[in-house]
N, C-alpha and C positions, 0 to 999 in steps of 0.2 A: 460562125453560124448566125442566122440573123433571129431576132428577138421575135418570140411568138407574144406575148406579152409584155408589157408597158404601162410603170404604175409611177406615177410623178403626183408626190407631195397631195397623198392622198390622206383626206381628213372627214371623221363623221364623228360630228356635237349634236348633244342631246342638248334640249332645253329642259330644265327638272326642276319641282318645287324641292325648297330644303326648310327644313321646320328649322324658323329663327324669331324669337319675340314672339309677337301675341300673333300675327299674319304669315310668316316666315317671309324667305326672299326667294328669287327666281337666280338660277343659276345654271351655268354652261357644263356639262359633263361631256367629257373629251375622249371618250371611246378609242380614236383612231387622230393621231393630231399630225398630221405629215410624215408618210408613209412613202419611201419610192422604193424600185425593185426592179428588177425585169428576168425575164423566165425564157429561155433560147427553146426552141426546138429540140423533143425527146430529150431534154435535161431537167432535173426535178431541184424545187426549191425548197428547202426546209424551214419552216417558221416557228421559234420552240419561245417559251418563254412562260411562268406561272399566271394560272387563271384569272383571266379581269384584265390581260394586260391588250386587250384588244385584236384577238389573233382572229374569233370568229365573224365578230364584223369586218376584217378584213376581207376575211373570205367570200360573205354576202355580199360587199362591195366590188370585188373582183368580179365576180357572177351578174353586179347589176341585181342583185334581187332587193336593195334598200339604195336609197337616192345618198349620193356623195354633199356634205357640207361645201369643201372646195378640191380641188385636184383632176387628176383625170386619170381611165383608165384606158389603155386603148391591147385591143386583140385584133391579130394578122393586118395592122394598120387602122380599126377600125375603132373608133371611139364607143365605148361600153358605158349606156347610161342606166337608170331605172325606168325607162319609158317602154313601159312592155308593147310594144309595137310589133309590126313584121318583121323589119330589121334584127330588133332584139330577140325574136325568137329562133332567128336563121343563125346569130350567135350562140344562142344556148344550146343548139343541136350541135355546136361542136366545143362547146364547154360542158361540165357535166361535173358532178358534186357527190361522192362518197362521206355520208352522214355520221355522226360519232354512236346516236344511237339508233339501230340499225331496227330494234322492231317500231319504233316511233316513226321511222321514213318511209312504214311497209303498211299497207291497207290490210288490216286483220279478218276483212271481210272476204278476198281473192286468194287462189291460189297462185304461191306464188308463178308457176311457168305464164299465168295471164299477166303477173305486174311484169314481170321480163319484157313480155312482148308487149307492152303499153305502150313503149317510147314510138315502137313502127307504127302501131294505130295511131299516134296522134301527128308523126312526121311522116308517114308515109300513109294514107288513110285507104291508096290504090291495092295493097298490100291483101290478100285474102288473108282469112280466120287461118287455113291449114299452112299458106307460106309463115301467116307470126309465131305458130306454134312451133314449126321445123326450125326457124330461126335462135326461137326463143330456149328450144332444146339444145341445140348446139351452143348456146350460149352458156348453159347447166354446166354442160360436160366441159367446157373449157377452164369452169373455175372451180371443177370437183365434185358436181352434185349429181346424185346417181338419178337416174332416169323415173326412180318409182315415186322420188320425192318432187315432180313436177306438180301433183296436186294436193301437196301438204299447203296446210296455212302456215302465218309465218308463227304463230304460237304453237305448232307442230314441231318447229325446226329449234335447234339448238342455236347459241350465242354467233359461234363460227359460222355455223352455215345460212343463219339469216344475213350476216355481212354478205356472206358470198351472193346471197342473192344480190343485195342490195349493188353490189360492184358490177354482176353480170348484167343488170340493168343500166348502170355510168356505161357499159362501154358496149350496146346493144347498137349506138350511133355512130361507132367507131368516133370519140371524140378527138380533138388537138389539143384538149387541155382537160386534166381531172384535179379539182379542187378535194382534197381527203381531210377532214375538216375530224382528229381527233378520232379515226379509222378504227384501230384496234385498242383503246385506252379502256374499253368496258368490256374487253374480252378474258381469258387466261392466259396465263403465259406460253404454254405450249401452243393454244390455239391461234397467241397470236403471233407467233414464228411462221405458219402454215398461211395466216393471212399476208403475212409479209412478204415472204418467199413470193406467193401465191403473184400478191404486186409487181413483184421485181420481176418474176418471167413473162408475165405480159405486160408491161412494158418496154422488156427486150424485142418482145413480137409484134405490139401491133407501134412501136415508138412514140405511143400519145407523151405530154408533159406534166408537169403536175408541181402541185404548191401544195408540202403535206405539213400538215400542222398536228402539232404534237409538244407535250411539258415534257414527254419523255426523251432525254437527247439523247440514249445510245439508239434507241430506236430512229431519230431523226437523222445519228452520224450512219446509219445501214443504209438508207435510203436516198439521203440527200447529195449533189453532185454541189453546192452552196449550200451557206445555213444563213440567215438571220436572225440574230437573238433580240426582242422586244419587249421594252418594259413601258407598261404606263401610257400607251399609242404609239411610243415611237421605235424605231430601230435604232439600239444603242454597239450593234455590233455586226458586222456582217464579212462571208470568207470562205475558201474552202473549208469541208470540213477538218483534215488536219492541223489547218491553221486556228481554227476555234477555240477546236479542240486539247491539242498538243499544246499550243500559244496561246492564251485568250489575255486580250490587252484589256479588255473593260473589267472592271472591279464588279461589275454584276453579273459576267461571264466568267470569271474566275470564282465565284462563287458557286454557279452553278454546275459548271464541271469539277467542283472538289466535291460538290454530294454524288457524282457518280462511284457506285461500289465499281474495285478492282480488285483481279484475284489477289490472295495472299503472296503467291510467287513474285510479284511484280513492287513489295512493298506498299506500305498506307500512304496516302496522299495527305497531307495535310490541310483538314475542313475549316473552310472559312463559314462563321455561323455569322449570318447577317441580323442586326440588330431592328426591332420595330417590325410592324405589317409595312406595305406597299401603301403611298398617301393613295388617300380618294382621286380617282378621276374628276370630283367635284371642284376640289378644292387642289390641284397641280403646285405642289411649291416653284416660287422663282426659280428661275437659273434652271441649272441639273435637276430632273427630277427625282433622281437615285441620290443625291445629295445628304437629302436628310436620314441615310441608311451608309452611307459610304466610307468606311475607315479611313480613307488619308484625304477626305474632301476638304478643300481649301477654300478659302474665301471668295475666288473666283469661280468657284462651283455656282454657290449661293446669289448670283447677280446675271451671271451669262448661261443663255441655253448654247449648249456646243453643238457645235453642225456635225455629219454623218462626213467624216473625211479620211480618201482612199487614197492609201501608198502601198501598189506592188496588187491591186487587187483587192487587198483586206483593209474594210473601212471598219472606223471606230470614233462614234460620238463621245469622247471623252475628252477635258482640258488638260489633264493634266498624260494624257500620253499622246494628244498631238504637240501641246508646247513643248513635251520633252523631245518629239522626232526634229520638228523647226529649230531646235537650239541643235541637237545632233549634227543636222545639216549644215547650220551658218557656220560651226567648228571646223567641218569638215572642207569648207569653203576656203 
């Protein structure tokens, strides 16, 4: 299948004051510090990782909506800048963004059947008042909302069903790509099974792709056909989901799948509890950045950043489990 998306060593630095001495100093905060990826057609990519670790500016940068430090992003071949031009808005009509919080993305002042039908008034402006309302209704009913709540506001509507609006608005332009940026993370749990679901059947139907971000990974393993696990701007681990999951080679990935709960029938897994916070994005230790947190880290942690390297499909930034596959190999040699 060929790549609908194409993201190569993509990086967004902040410039920041840091209070040091009597003036402080001026320093580089590394948000997003070489990022690559790429996302095929009607295939969805999973981005999970603890907050701060750079997953929403990824997302903006994907979208083009904050200008890239260095890298590139390119969608159905076309390079994706921050230059809100023609060009860039012909792209965004077929990229499109499902927001984490959902009455924050929604104009408190309309109802919502008029935010649904927004996206046609502003790409389709030929479009009558009663075609964006038919449109916009049809849109309701495809992702569960009953007909009488087309003129509620969104402080009318419940948790669930403002997302729902906010989704039938993403896919009002039939997009080729939905960024889910944190989707159901401020919902309930029940309600967010029904968003989920709600997910996965239209994208059986209408085939868009999508790059869903989420700290939660069983929710990410339901959804994702790949995951990426990232810490700190970078991807320290990336693979099908079984392989992540079942396998996970990176010491911060093995961490993170031992805090998933398993039923009782299946036995305890044994919790790896990581030591210290996550360093500042300000302040990036040498070498590995998981380093200064990492039980069997060696001294070539501390000196060398390890590159994102793939055998069999499943890459993993780590020294000490690709030196151990190259020695495996030369053995086997």
């Amino acid at each position: 299948m060929s790549e609908l998306l194409k993201v190569r060593d993509l990086k967004r630095h902040y410039e920041v004051h840091v209070p040091q001495g009597l003036f402080g100093r001026k320093a580089s905060l590394k948000a997003v510090d070489g990022v690559s990826f790429s996302i095929e057609k009607g295939k969805t990519l999973g981005l999970v990782g603890e907050s701060g670790c750079g997953k929403s500016t990824t997302a903006k940068l994907v979208l083009g909506l904050i200008p890239a430090t260095a890298g590139s992003v390119e969608f159905a071949g076309t390079p994706v800048t921050a230059k809100h031009d023609a060009r860039w808005r012909a792209l965004r009509r077929r990229m499109q963004m499902i927001y984490q919080d959902p009455l924050g993305a929604l104009d408190r002042r309309l109802p919502v059947v008029t935010q649904i039908g927004e996206p046609f008034e502003i790409h389709n402006p030929e479009m009558s008042r009663v075609e964006r309302t038919e449109r916009a209704s049809g849109l309701m009913n495809a992702v569960g909302l009953r007909p009488d709540q087309a003129m509620r506001y969104p402080h009318e509507l419940s948790g669930g069903q403002r997302q729902r609006v906010v989704i039938a608005r993403a896919l009002a332009l039939e997009p080729d790509l939905l960024v889910c940026d944190e989707p159901v993370s401020a919902l309930d749990v029940s309600i967010q099974a029904q968003v989920l679901n709600l997910l996965d059947d239209l994208r059986e139907r209408t085939g868009f792709a999508a790059l869903f971000i989420s700290h939660d990974l069983k929710v990410v393993r339901q959804m994702s056909d790949r995951v990426a696990v990232m810490y700190l701007g970078r991807i320290v681990e990336a693979g099908l989901p079984e392989d992540v999951f079942l396998r996970p080679q990176h010491p911060y990935t093995k961490a993170l799948v031992s805090a998933i709960p398993t039923p009782a029938r299946r036995g305890k897994r044994e919790r790896i509890v990581l030591e210290g916070d996550p360093p500042s994005p300000v302040d990036v230790p040498p070498g590995c950045a998981f380093h200064t947190r990492c039980p069997i880290a060696q001294p070539s942690c501390r000196n060398t950043v390890p590159q994102l390297v793939s055998s069999g499909g499943h890459a993993v930034a780590c020294h000490l489990v690709n030196d151990g596959a190259a020695t495996a190999v030369q053995a086997a040699e």
